[in-house]
C-alpha positions as CSV (number, residue, x, y, z in Angstrom):
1,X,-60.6,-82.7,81.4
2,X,-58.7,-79.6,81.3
3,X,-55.6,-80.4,82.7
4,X,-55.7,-83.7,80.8
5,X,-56.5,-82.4,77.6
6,X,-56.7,-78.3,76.6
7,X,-53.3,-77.6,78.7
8,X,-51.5,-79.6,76.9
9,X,-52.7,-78.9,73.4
10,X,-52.4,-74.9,74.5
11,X,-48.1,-75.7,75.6
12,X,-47.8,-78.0,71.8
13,X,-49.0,-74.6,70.0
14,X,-46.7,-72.7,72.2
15,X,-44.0,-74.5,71.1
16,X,-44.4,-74.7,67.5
17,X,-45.0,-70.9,67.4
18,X,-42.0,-70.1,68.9
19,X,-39.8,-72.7,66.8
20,X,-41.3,-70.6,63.6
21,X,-40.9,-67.4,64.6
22,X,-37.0,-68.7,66.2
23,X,-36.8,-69.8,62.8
24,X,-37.5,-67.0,60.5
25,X,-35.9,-65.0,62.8
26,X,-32.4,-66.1,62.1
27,X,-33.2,-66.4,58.2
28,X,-30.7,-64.3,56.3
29,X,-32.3,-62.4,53.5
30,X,-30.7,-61.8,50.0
31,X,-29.2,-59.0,49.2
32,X,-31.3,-56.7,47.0
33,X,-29.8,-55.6,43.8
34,X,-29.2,-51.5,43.7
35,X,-31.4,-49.2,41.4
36,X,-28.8,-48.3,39.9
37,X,-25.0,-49.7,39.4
38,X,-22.0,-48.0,40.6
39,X,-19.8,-46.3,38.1
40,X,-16.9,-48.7,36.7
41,X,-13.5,-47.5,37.3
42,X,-12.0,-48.0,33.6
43,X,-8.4,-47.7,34.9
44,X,-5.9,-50.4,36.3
45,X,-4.3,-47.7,38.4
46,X,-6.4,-44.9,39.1
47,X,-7.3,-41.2,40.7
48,X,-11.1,-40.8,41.7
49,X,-12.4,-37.5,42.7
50,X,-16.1,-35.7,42.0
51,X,-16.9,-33.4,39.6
52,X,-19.4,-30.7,38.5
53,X,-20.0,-29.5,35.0
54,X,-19.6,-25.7,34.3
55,X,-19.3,-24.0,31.6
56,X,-15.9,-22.9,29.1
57,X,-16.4,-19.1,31.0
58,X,-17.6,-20.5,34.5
59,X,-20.7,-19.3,36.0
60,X,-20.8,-15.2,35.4
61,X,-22.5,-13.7,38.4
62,X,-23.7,-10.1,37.0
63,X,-24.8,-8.1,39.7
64,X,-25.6,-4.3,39.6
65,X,-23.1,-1.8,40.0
66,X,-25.7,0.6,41.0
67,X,-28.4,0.2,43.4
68,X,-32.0,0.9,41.9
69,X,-35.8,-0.3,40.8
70,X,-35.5,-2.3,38.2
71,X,-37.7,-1.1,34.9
72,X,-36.5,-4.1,32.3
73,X,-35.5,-7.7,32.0
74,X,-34.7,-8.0,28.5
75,X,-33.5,-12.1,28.5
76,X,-35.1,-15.3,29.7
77,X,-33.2,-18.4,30.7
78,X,-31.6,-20.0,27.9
79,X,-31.6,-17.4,25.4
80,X,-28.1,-16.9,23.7
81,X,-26.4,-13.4,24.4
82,X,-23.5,-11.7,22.9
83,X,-21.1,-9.3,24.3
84,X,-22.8,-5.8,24.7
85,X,-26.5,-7.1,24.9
86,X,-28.4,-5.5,27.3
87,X,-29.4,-8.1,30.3
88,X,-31.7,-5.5,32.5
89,X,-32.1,-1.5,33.2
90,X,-32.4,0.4,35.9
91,X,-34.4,3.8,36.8
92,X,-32.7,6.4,35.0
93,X,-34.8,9.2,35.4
94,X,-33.0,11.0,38.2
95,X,-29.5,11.0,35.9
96,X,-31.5,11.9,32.6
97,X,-32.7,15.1,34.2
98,X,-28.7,15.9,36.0
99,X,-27.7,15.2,32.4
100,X,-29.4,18.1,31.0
101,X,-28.5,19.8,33.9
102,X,-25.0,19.3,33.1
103,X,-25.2,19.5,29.6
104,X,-26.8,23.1,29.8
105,X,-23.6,24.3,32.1
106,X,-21.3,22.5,29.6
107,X,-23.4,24.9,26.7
108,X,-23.3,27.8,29.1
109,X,-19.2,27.4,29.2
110,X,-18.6,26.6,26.0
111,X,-20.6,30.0,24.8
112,X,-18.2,32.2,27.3
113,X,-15.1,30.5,25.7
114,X,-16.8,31.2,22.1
115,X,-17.4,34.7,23.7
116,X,-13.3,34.8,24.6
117,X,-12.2,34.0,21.7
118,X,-14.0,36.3,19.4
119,X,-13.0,39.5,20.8
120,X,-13.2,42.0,20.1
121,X,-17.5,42.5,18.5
122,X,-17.0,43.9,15.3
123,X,-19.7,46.8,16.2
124,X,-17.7,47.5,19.6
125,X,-14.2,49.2,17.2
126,X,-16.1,52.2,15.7
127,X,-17.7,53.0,19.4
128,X,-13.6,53.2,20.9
129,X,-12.2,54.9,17.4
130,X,-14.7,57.8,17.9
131,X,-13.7,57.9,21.4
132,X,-10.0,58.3,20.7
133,X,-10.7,61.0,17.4
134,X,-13.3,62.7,19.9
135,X,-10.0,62.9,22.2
136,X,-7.5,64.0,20.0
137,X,-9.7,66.7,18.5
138,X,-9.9,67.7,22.6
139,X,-6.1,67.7,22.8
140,X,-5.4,70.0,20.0
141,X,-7.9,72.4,21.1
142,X,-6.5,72.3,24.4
143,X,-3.1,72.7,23.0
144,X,-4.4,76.0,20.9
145,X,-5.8,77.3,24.1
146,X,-2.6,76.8,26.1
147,X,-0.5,78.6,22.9
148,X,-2.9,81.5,23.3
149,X,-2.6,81.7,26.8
150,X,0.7,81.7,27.3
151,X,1.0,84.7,24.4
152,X,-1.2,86.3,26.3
153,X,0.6,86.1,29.7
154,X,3.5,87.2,28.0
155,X,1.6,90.4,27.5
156,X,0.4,90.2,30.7
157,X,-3.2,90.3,29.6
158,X,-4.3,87.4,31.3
159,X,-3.1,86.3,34.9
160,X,-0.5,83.8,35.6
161,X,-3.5,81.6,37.8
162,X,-5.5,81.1,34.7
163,X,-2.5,80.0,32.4
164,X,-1.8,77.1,35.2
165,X,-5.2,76.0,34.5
166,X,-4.6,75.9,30.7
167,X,-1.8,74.0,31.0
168,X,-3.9,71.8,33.4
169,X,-6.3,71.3,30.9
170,X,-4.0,70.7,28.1
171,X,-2.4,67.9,30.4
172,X,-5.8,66.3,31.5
173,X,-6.7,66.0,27.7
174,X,-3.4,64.4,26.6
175,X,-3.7,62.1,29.6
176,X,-7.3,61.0,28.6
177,X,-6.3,60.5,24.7
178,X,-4.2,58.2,26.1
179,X,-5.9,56.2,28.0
180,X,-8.7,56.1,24.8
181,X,-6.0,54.8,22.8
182,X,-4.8,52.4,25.4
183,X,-8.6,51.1,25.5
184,X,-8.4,50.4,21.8
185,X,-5.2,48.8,21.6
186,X,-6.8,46.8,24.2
187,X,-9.8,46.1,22.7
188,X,-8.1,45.0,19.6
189,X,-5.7,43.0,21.6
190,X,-8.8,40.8,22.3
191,X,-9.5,38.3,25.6
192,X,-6.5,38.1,28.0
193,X,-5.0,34.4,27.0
194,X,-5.8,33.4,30.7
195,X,-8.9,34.5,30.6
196,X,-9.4,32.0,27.8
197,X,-7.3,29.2,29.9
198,X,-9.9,29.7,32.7
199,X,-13.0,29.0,30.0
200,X,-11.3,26.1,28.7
201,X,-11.0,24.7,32.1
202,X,-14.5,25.2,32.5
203,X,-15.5,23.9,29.6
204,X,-13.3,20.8,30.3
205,X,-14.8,20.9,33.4
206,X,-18.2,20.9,32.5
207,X,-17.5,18.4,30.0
208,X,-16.2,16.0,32.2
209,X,-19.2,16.3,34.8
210,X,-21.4,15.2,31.4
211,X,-19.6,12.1,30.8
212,X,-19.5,11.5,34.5
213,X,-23.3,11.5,34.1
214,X,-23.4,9.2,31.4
215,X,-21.2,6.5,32.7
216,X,-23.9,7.0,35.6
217,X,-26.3,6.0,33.3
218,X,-24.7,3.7,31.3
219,X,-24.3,1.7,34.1
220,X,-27.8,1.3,35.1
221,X,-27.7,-0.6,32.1
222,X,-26.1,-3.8,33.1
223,X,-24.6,-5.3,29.5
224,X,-23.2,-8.9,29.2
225,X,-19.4,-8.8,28.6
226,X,-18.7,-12.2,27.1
227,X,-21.0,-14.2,24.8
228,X,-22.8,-16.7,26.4
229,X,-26.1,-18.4,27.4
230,X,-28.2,-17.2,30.4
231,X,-28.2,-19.8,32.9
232,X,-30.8,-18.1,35.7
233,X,-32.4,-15.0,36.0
234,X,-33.3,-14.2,39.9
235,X,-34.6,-10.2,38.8
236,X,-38.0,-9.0,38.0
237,X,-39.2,-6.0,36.6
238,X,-40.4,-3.3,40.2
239,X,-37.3,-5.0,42.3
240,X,-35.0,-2.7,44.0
241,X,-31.7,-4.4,43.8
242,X,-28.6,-2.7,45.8
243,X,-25.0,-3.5,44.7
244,X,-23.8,-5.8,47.5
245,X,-20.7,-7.8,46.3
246,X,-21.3,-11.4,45.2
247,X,-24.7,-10.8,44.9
248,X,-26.1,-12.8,41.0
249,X,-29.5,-11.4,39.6
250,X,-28.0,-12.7,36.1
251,X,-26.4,-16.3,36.3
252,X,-24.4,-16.3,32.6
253,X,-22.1,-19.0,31.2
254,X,-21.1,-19.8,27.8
255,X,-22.4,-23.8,27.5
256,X,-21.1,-24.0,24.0
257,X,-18.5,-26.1,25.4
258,X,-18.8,-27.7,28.3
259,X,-16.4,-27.9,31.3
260,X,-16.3,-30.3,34.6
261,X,-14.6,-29.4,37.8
262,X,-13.4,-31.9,39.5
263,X,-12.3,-32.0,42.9
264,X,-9.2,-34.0,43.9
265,X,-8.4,-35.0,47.6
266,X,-5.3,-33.8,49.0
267,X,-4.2,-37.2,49.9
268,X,-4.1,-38.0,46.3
269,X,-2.8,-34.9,45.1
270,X,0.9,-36.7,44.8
271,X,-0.4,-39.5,42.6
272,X,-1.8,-37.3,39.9
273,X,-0.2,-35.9,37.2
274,X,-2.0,-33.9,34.6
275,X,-2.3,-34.2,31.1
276,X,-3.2,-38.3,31.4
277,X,-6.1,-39.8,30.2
278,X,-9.8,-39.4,32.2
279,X,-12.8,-40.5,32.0
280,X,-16.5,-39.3,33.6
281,X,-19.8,-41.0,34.9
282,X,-22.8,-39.1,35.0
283,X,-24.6,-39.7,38.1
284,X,-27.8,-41.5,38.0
285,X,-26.4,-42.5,34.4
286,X,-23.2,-45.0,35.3
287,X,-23.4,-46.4,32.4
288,X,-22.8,-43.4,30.2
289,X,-18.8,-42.4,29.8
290,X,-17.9,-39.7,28.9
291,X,-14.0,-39.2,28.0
292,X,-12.0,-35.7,29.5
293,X,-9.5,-33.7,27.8
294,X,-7.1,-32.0,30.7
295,X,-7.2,-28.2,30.2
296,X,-5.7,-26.8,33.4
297,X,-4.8,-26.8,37.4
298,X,-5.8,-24.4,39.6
299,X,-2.9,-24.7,42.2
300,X,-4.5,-23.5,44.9
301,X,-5.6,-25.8,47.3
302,X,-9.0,-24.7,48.4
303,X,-11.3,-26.5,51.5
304,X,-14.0,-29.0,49.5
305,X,-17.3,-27.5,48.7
306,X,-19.2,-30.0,46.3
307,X,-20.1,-32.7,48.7
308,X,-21.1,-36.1,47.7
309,X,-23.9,-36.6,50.5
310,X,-22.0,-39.7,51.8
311,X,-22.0,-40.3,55.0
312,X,-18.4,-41.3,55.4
313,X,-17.4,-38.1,53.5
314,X,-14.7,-35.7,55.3
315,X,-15.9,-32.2,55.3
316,X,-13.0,-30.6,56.5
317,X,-10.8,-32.1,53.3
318,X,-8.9,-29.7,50.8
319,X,-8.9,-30.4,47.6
320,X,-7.4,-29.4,44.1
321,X,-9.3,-28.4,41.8
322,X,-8.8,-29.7,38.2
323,X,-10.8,-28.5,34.9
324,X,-11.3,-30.7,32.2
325,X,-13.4,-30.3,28.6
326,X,-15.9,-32.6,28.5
327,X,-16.6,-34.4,25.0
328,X,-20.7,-35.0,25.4
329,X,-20.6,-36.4,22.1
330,X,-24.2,-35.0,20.9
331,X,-26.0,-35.4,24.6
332,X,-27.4,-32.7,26.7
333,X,-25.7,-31.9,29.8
334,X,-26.9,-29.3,32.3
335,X,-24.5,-26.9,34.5
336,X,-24.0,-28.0,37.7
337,X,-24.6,-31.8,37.4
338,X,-22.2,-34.2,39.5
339,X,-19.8,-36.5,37.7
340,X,-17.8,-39.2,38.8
341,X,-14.3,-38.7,37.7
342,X,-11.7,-41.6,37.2
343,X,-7.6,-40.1,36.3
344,X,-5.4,-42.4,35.3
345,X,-2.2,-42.6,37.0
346,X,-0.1,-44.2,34.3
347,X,0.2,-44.0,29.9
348,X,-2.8,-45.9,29.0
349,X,-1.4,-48.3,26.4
């Protein structure tokens, strides 16, 4: 009953299931239409490269000149700044306090240099003029003395020792009146002139170790340069930030007008020309156009760094780089969005 029966029913099922599944096996499926349609290449003859939108100033990386804590962000992302705005501020208490250091040398000088110049005190004249009548009242009654004396050795009253120490006298006196009167003239003459050179030098000096300070601090207050819109800010308020090179707390860009880079392959480089017509395609937004105006070449030829994510793409390609303006025609574009970019090789007519 088996054998006659089940077996055989059991090898018909077998059969039929594997014709089906043979079957839909070798069924070819349609293709699926894409989410979302490649960009159309508007050109008979044509350049294609990728692009990325910057803006008219390029990405500003500030940075800090200084390293420090930081004490004050004063901007958010996307607030306008112009040139001279504060962005953020550093601890400054270490140069306020050398500043008044240096600013009370920089007093200290400029009072010794006052002192130079005014010489001689008005009170110190009478103090040398006495000195000089107190002399020459000394001399002339040294110079009585000596007449007497010597009148008096002529008589031989008084011994030859004692007029030698008349006439000692008489020359000791006439030698200080001179000096007393050398004292005033230079007294009157005022500060040696390189006396005063020195000062100045050390008020300059001084001087120059204030506004050394200064730019110190000035510094720690990091200032936008160029107008523009703040793009990212990657500082907070109790960060220390050093001053390595390169390094962007402050991402700044002026996004007034926009600008795309666009990245040309080397092995197209001899079909373009600039100056011809172009056109852009958003990605994820094919359908949007958006026409170029050529603004410049950068003629270096620099290795690519915007990559496409295609797997067929060439990493170790050089490219040149090409800026164009972008007309956005009253839409909002963001820096740093990809664009497909379409040159024209020929007049378009």
């Amino acid at each position: 009953m088996f054998t006659k029966y089940v077996l055989p029913l059991i090898a018909l099922g077998l059969l039929v299931f594997a014709v089906v599944h043979v079957r839909g096996a070798h069924q070819v499926e349609a293709p699926g239409k894409p989410s979302i349609d490649p960009p159309h290449n508007p050109y008979v003859r044509t350049v294609a490269g990728s692009g990325v939108i910057e803006p008219q100033t390029e990405n500003i990386k500030i940075g800090s000149s200084l390293p420090g804590v930081v004490v004050a962000v004063n901007v958010h992302v996307g607030q306008r700044v112009k040139a001279g705005d504060e962005l953020f501020r550093l601890d400054n208490r270490a140069q306020m306090a050398d500043l008044r250091y240096r600013q009370a040398a920089l007093e200290a000088a400029q009072a010794d240099l006052t002192r130079l110049e005014n010489q001689p005190r008005p009170e110190e004249l009478p103090v040398s003029q006495s000195q000089v009548a107190d002399w020459e009242a000394n001399l002339a009654d040294q110079e009585d003395q000596l007449m007497r004396a010597r009148e008096l050795s002529s008589r031989k009253i008084i011994s030859a020792q004692e007029l030698v120490t008349r006439e000692q006298a008489y020359r000791m006196a006439k030698a200080r009146l001179n000096k007393a009167r050398a004292e005033l003239d230079l007294l009157k003459a005022g500060a040696w002139n390189y006396d005063k050179i020195v000062a100045r030098a050390a008020v300059d000096q001084a001087r120059a170790q204030v506004e050394q300070v200064q730019t110190e601090i000035e510094r720690l207050s990091v200032r936008a340069l160029v107008d523009g819109d703040v793009l990212q800010v990657n500082v907070r308020p109790g960060e220390f930030v050093g001053a390595p090179a390169g390094e962007g707390l402050i991402m700044l860009g002026d996004v007034e007008q926009l600008h795309a880079r666009v990245d040309i392959d080397e092995h197209d480089i001899p079909r373009f020309q600039p100056g011809l017509p172009a056109k852009a395609a958003l990605r994820g937004s094919p359908q949007e156009v958006y026409p170029l105006k050529f603004v410049r070449v950068e003629p270096y030829v620099v290795p690519k760094k915007s990559l496409t994510g295609d797997n067929t793409e060439r990493v170790d390609t050089r490219v040149l780089q090409v800026i164009y303006s972008i007309d956005t025609r009253g839409k909002r574009l963001y820096v740093g969005q990809q664009l497909d970019v379409f040159i024209s090789t020929s007049e378009a007519k």
